[in-house]
N, C-alpha and C positions, 0 to 999 in steps of 0.2 A: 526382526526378520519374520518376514510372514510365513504362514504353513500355509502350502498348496492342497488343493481339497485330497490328492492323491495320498498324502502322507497323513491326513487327515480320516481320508478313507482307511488306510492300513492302521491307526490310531483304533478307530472305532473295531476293524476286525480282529484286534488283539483283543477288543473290552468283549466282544460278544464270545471271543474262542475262551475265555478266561471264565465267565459264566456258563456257558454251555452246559447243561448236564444240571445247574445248582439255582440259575435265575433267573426268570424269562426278562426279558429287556423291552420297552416301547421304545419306540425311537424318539421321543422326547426324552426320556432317561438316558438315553445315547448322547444325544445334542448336548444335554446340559449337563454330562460330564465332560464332553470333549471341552467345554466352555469355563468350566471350572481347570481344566487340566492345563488350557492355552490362553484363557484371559480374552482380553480384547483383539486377539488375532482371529479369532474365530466369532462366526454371529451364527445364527439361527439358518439363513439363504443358504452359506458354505456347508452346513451342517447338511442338510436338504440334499447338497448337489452330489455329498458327500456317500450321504445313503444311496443317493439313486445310482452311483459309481457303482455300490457292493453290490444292488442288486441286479445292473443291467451285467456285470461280469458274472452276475450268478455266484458269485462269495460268499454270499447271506441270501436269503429267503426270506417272506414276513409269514408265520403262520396266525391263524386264528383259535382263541380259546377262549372265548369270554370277552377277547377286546385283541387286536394287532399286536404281535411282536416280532420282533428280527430275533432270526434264531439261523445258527448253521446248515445247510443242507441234508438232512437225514440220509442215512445210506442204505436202502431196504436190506433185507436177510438175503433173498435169492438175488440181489445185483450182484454183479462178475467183478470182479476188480479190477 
């Protein structure tokens, strides 16, 4: 049974909420764990489509620090809740 990129995408936002705080993530370390995790149900393209799901929902962000990584959405000090 194949994984659809959406379960895929929630896949990946458990690995990035699970590191958050301890290990910044490239979205190739992303990919090729979902790839390890699912095998040949998942490639590299679904991986892609998969990230650009977290970030056009705004679930993930890519920040910059020496090189790109997906990291959760920071929550400033003075934002309201």
């Amino acid at each position: 049974m194949a994984v659809s990129v959406e379960e895929l995408a929630d896949a990946m936002y458990a690995l990035v909420a699970e590191y958050a705080g301890k290990k910044k993530l490239k979205a190739s370390d992303i990919v090729k764990e979902m790839i390890t995790k699912y095998g040949d149900e998942v490639d590299k393209d679904m991986g892609k489509e998969a990230i650009r799901a977290l970030m056009d929902s705004e679930r993930c962000v890519y920040t910059y620090f020496g090189g790109t990584y997906i990291e959760l959405p920071h929550k400033e000090g003075a934002a309201p809740e």
